[in-house]
PyMOL CGO cylinders between C-alpha atoms (Angstrom):
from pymol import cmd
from pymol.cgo import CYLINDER

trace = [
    CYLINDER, 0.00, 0.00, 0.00, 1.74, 3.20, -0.80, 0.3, 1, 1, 1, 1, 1, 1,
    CYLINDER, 1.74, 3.20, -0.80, 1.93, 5.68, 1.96, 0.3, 1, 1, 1, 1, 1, 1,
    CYLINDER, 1.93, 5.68, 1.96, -1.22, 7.61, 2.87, 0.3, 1, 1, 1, 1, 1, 1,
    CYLINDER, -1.22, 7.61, 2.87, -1.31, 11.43, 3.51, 0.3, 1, 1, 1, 1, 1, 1,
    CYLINDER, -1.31, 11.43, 3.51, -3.65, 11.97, 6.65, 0.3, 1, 1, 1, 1, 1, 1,
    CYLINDER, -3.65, 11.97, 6.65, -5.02, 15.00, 7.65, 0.3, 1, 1, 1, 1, 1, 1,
    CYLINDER, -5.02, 15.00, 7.65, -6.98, 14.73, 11.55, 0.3, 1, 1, 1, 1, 1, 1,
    CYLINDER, -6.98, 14.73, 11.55, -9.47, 16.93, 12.89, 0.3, 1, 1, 1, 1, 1, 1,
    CYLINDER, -9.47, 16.93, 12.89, -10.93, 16.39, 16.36, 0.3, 1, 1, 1, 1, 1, 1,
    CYLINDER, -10.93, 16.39, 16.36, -11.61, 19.28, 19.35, 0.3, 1, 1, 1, 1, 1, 1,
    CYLINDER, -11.61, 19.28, 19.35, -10.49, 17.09, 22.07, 0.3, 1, 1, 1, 1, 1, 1,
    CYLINDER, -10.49, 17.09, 22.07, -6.60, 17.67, 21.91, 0.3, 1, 1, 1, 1, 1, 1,
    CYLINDER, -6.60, 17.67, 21.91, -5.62, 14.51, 23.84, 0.3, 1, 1, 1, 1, 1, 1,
    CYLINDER, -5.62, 14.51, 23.84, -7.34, 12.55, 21.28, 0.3, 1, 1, 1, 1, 1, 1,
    CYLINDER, -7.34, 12.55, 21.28, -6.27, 14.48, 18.29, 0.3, 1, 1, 1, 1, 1, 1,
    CYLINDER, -6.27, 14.48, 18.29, -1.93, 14.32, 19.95, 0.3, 1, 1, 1, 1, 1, 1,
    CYLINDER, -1.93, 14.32, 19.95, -2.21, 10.89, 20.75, 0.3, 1, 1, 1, 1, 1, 1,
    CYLINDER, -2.21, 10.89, 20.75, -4.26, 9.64, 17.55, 0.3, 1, 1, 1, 1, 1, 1,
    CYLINDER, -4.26, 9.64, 17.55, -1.60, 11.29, 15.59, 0.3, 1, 1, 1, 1, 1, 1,
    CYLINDER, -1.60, 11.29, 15.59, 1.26, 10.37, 17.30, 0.3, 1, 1, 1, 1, 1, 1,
    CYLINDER, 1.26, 10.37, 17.30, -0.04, 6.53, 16.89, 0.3, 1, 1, 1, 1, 1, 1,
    CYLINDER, -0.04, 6.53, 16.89, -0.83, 6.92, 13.33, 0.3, 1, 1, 1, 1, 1, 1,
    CYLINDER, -0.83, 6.92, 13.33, 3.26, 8.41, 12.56, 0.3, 1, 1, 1, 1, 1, 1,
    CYLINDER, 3.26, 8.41, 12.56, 4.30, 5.20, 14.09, 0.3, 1, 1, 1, 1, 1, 1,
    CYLINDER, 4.30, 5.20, 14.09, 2.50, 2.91, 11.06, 0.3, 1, 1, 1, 1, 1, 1,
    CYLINDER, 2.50, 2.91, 11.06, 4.08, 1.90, 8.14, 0.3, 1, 1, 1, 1, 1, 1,
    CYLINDER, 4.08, 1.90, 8.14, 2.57, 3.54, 5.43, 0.3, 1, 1, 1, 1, 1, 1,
    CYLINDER, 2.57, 3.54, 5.43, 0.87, 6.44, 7.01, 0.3, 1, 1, 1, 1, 1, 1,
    CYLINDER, 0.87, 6.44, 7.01, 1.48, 10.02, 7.50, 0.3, 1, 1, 1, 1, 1, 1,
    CYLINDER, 1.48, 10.02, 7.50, -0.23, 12.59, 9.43, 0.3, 1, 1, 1, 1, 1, 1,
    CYLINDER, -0.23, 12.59, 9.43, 0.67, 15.89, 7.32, 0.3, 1, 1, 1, 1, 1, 1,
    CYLINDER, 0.67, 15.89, 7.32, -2.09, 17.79, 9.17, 0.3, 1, 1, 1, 1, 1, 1,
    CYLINDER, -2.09, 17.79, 9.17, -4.03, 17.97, 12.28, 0.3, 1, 1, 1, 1, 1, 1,
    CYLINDER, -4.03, 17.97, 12.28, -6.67, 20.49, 13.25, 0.3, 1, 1, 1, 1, 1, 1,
    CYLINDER, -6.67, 20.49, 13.25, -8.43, 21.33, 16.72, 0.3, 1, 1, 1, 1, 1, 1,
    CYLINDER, -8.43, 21.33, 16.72, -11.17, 22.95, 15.07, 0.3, 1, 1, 1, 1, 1, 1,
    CYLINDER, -11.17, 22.95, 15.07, -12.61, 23.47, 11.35, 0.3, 1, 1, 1, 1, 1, 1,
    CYLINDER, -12.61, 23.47, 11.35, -11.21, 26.59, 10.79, 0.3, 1, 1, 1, 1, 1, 1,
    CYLINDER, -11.21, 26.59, 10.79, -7.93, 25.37, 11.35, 0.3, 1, 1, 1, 1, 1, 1,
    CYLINDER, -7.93, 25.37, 11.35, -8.14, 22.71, 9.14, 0.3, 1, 1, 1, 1, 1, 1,
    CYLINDER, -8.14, 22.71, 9.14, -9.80, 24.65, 6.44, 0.3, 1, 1, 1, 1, 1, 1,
    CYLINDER, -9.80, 24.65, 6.44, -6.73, 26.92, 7.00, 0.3, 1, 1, 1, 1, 1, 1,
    CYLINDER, -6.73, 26.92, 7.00, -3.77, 24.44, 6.35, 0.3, 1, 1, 1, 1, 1, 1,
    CYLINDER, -3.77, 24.44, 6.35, -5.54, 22.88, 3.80, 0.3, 1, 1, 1, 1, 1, 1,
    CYLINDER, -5.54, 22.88, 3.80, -6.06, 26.07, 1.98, 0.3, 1, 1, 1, 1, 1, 1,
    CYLINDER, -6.06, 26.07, 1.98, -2.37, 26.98, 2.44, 0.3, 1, 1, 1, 1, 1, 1,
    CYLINDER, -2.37, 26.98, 2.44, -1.05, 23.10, 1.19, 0.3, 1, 1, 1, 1, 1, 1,
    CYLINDER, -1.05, 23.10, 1.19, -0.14, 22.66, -2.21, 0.3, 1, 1, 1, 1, 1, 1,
    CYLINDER, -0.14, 22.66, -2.21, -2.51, 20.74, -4.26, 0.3, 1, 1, 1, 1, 1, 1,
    CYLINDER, -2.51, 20.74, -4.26, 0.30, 17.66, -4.37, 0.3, 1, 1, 1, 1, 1, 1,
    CYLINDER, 0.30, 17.66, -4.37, 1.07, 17.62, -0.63, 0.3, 1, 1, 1, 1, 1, 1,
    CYLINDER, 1.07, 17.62, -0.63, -2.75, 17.73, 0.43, 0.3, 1, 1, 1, 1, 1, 1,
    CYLINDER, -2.75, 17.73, 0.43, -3.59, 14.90, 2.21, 0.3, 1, 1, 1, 1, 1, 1,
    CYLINDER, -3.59, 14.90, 2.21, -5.41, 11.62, 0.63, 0.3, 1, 1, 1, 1, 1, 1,
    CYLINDER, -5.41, 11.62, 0.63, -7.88, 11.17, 3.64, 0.3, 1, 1, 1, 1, 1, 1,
    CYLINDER, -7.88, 11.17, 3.64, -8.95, 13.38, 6.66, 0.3, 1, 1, 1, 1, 1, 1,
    CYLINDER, -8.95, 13.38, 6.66, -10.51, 11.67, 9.78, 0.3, 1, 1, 1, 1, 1, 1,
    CYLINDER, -10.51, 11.67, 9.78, -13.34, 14.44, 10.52, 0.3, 1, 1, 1, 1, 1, 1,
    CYLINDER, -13.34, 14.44, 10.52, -14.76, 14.57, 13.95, 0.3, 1, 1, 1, 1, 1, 1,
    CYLINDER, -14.76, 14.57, 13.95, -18.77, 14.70, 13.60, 0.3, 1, 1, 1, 1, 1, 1,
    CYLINDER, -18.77, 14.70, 13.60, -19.20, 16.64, 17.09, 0.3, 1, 1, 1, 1, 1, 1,
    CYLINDER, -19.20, 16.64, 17.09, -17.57, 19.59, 17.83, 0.3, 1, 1, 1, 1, 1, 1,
    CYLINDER, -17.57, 19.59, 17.83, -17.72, 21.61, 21.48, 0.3, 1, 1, 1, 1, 1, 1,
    CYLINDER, -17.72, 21.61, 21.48, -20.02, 21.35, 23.99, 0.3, 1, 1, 1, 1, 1, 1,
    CYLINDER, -20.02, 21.35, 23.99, -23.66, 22.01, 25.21, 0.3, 1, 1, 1, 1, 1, 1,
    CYLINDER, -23.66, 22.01, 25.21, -24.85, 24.56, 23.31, 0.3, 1, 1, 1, 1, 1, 1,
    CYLINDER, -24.85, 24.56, 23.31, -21.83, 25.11, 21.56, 0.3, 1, 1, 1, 1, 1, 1,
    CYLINDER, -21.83, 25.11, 21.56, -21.80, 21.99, 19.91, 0.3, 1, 1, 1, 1, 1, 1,
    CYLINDER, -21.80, 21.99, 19.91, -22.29, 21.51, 16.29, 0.3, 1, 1, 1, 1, 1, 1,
    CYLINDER, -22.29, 21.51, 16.29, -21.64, 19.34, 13.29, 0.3, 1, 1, 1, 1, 1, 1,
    CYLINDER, -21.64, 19.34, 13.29, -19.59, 18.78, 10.87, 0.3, 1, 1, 1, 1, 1, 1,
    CYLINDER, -19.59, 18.78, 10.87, -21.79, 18.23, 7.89, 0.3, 1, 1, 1, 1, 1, 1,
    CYLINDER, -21.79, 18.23, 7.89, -20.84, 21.91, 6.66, 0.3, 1, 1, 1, 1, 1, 1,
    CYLINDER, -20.84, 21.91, 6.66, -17.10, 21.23, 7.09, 0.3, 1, 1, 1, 1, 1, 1,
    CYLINDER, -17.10, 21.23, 7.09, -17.58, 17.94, 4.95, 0.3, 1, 1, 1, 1, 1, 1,
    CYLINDER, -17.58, 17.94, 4.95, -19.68, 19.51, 2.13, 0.3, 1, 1, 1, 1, 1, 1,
    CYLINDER, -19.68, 19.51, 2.13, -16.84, 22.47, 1.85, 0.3, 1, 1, 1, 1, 1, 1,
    CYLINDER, -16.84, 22.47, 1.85, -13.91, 19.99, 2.22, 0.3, 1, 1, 1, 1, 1, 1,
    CYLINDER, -13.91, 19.99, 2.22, -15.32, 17.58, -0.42, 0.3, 1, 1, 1, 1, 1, 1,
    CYLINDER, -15.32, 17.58, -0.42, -16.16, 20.64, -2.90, 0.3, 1, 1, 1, 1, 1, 1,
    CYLINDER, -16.16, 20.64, -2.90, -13.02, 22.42, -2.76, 0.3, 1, 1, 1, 1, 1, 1,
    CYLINDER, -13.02, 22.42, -2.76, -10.88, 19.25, -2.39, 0.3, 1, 1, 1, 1, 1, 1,
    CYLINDER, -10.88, 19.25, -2.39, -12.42, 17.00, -4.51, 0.3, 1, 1, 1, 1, 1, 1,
    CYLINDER, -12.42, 17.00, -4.51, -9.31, 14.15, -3.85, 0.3, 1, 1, 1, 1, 1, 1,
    CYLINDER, -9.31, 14.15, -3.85, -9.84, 14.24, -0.18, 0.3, 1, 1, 1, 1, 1, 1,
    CYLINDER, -9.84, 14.24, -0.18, -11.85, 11.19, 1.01, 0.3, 1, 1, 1, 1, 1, 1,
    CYLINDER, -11.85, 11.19, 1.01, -13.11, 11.96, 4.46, 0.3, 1, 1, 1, 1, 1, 1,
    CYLINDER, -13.11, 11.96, 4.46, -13.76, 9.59, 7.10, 0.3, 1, 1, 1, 1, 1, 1,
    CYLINDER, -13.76, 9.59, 7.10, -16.54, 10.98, 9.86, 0.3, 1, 1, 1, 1, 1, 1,
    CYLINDER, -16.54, 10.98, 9.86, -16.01, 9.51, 13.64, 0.3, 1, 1, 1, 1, 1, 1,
    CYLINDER, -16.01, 9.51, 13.64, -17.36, 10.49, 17.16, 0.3, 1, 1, 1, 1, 1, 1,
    CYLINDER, -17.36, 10.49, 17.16, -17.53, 9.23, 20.54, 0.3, 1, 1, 1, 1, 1, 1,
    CYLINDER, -17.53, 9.23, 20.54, -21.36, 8.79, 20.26, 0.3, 1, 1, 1, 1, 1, 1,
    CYLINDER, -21.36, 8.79, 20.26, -22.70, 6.63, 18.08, 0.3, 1, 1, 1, 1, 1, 1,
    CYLINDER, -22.70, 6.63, 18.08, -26.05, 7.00, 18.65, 0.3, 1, 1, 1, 1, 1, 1,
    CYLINDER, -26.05, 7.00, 18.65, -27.32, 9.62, 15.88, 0.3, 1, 1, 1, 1, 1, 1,
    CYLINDER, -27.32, 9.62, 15.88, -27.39, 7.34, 13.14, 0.3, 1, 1, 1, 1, 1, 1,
    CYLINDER, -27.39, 7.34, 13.14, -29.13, 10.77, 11.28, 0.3, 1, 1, 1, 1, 1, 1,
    CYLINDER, -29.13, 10.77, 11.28, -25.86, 12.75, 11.80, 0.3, 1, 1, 1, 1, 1, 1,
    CYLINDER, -25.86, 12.75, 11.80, -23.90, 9.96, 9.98, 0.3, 1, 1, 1, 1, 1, 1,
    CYLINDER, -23.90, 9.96, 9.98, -26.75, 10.01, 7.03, 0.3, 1, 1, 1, 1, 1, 1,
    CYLINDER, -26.75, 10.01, 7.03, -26.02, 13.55, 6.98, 0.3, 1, 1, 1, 1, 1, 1,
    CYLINDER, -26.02, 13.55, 6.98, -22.13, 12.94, 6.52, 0.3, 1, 1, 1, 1, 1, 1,
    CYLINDER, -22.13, 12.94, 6.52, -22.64, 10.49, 4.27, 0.3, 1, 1, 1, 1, 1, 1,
    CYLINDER, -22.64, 10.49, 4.27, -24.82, 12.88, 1.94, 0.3, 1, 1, 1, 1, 1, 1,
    CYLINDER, -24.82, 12.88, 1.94, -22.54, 15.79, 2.34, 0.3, 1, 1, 1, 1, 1, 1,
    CYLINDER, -22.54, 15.79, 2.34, -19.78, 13.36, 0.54, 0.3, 1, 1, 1, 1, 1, 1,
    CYLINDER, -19.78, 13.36, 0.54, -18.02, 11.26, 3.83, 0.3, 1, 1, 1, 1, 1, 1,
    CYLINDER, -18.02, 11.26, 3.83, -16.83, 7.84, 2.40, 0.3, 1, 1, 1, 1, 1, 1,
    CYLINDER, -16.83, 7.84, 2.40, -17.17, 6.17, 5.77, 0.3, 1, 1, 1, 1, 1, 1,
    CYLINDER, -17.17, 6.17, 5.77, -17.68, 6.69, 9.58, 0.3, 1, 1, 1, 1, 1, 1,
    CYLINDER, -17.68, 6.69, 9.58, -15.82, 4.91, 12.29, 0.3, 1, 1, 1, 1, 1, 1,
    CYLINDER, -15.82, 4.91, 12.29, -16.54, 5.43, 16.10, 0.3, 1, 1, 1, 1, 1, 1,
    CYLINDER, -16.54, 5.43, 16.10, -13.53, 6.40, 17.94, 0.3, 1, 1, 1, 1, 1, 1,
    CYLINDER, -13.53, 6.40, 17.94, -13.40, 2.83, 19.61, 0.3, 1, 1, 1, 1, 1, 1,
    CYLINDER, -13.40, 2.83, 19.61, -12.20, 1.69, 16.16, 0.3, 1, 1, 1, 1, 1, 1,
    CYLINDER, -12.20, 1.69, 16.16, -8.73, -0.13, 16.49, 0.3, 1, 1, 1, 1, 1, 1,
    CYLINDER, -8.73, -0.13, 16.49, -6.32, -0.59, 13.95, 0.3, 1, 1, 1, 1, 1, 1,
    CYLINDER, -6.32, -0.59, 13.95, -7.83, -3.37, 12.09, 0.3, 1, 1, 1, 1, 1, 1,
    CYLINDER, -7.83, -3.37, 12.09, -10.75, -1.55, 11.58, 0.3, 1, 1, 1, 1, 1, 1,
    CYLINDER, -10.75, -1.55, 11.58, -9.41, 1.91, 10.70, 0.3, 1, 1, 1, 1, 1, 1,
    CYLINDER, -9.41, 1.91, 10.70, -6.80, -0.20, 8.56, 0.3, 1, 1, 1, 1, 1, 1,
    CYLINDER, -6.80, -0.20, 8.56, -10.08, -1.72, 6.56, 0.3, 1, 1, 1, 1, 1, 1,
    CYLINDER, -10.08, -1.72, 6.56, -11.78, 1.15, 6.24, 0.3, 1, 1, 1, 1, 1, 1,
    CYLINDER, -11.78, 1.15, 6.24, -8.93, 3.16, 4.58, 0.3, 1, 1, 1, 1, 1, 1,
    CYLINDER, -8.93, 3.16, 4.58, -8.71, -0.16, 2.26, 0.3, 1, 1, 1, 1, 1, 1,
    CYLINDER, -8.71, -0.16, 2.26, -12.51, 0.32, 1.31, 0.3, 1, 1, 1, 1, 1, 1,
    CYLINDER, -12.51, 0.32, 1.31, -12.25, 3.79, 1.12, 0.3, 1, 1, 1, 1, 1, 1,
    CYLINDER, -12.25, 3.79, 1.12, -9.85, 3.77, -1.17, 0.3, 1, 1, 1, 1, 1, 1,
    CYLINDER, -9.85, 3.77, -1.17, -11.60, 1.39, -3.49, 0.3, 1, 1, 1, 1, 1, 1,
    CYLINDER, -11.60, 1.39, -3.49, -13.92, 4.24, -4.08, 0.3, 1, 1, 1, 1, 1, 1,
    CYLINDER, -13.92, 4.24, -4.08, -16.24, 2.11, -1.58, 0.3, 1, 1, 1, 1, 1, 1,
    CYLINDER, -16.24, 2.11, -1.58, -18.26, 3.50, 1.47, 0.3, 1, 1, 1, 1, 1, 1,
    CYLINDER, -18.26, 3.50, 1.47, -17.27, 1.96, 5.06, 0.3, 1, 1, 1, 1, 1, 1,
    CYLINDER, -17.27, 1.96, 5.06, -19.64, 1.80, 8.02, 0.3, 1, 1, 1, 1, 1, 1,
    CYLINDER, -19.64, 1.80, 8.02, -18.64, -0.37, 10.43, 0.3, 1, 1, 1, 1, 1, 1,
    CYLINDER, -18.64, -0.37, 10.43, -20.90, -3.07, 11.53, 0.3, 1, 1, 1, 1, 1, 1,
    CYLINDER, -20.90, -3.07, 11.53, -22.31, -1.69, 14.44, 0.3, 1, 1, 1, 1, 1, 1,
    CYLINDER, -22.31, -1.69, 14.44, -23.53, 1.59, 12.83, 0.3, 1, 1, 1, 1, 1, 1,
    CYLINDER, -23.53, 1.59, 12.83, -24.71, -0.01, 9.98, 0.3, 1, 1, 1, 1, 1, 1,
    CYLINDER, -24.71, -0.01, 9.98, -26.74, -1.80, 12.26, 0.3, 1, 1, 1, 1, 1, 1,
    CYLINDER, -26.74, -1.80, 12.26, -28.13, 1.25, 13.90, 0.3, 1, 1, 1, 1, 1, 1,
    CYLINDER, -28.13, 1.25, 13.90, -28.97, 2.68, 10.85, 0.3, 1, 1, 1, 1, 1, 1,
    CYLINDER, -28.97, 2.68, 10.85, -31.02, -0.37, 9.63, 0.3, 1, 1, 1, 1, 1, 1,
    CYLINDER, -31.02, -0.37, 9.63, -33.06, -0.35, 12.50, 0.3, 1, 1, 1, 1, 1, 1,
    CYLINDER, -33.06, -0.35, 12.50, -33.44, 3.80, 12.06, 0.3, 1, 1, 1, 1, 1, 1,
    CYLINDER, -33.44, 3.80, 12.06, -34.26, 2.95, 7.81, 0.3, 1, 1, 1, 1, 1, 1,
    CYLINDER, -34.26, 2.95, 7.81, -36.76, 0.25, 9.26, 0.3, 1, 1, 1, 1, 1, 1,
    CYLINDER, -36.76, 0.25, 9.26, -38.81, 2.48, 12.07, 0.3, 1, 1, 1, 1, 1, 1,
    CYLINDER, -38.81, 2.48, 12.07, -38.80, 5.19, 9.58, 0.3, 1, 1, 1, 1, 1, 1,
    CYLINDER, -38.80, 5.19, 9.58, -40.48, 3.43, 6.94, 0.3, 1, 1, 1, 1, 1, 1,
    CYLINDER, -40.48, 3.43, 6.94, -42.88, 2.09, 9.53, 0.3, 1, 1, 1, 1, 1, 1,
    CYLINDER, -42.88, 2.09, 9.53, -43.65, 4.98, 11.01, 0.3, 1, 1, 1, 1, 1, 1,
    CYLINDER, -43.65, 4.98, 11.01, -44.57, 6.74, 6.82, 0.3, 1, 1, 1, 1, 1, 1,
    CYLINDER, -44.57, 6.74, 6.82, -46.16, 3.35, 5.94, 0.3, 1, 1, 1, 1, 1, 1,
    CYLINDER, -46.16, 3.35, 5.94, -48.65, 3.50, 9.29, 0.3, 1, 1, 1, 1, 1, 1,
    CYLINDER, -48.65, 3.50, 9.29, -49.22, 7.41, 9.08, 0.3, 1, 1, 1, 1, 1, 1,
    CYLINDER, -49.22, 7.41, 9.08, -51.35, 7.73, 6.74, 0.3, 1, 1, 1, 1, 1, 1,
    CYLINDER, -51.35, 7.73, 6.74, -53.86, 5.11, 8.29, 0.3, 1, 1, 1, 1, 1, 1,
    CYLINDER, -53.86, 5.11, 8.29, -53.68, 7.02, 11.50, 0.3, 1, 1, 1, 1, 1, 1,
    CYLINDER, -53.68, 7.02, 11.50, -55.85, 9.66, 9.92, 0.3, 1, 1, 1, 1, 1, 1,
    CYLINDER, -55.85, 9.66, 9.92, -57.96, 8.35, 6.98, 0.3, 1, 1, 1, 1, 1, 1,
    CYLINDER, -57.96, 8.35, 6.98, -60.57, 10.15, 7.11, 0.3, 1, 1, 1, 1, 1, 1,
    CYLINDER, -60.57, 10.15, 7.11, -63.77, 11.07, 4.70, 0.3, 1, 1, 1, 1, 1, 1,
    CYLINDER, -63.77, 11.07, 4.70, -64.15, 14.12, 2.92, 0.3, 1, 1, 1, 1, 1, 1,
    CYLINDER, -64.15, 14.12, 2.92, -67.06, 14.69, 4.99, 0.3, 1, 1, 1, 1, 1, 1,
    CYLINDER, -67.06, 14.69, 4.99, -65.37, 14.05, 8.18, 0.3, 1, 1, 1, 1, 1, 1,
    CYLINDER, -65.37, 14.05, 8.18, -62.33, 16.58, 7.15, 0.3, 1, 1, 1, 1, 1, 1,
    CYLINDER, -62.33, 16.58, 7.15, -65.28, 19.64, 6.40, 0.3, 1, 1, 1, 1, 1, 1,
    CYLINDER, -65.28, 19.64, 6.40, -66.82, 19.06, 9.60, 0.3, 1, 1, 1, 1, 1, 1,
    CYLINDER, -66.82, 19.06, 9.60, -63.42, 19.13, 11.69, 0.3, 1, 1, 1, 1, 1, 1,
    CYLINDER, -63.42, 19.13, 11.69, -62.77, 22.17, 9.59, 0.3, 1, 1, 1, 1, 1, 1,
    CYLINDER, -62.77, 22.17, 9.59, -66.20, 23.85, 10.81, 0.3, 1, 1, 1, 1, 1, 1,
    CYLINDER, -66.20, 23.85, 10.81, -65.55, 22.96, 14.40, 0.3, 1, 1, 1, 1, 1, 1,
    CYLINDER, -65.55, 22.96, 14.40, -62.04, 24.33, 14.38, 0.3, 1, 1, 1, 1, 1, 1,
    CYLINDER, -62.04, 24.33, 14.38, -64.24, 27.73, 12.51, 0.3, 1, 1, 1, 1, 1, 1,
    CYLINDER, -64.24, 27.73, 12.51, -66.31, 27.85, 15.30, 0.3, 1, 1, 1, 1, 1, 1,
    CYLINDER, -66.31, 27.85, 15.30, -69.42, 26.10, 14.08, 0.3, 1, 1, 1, 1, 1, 1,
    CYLINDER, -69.42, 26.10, 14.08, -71.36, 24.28, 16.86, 0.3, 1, 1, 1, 1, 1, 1,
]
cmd.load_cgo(trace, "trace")
């Protein structure tokens, strides 16, 4: 495998040191850039030349706290316009908003890994990634099944909740008028 430019971008700065530090040590892997926020990394990616940009960025979904916190979906959909060779990978601590990682996956993420991964796993997904294939690891795409399933269930029974006859929709519409 020839080596692989990697860019990291994650608020938590333990994480982000030691993730980095742990990726220098691998054979075949390079961390050229890491970021503690979006506007960093949009910075030094802006300021690399085209042939030293990295191949993949690992993109932390979550970033702050309370109030403060928001996605990266933004982030992704700039990253993956302006740097159309960058193949992101979304991760985060919580894996339970299988809709966040839809909305990665839309704004152009080739995969999503929760920061549990270990190295076989990361080491897969940058193998399917760079087939041109998405990678969600088993877990999540399990979580997301279930969401695609309840969803479906929930539009398919919807409509039966309320089927109601044209001439039981006028009179709801005169009572809500004010007709007794």
């Amino acid at each position: 495998m020839p080596m692989i430019k990697l860019a990291v971008c994650d608020d938590h700065k333990i994480f982000l040191e030691s993730f980095a530090n742990l990726m220098n040590r691998q054979r075949g892997i390079n961390v050229v850039i890491t970021a503690l926020s979006r506007e960093e990394l949009i910075k030094k990616l802006r300021k690399t030349p085209n042939k030293q940009l990295p191949d993949l960025l690992l993109l932390d979904i979550w970033f702050g706290t309370g109030k403060e916190k928001k996605s990266s979906v933004v982030t992704a959909k700039y990253c993956t316009k302006r740097f159309p060779s960058l193949k992101i990978i979304a991760m985060s601590g919580l894996d339970l908003f299988p809709d966040e990682v839809f909305r990665m996956l839309e704004a152009g993420v080739k995969g999503y890994l929760p920061k549990w991964f270990g190295m076989k796993e990361f080491t897969e997904a940058i193998k399917t990634i760079s087939r041109n294939e998405i990678y969600v690891n088993e877990h999540m795409s399990e979580v997301m099944m279930i969401t695609i399933e309840r969803r479906r269930m929930y539009r398919d029974e919807k409509p039966n909740k309320f089927d109601l006859s044209s001439q039981q929709k006028k009179l709801i519409i005169l009572l809500a008028c004010g007709y007794k």
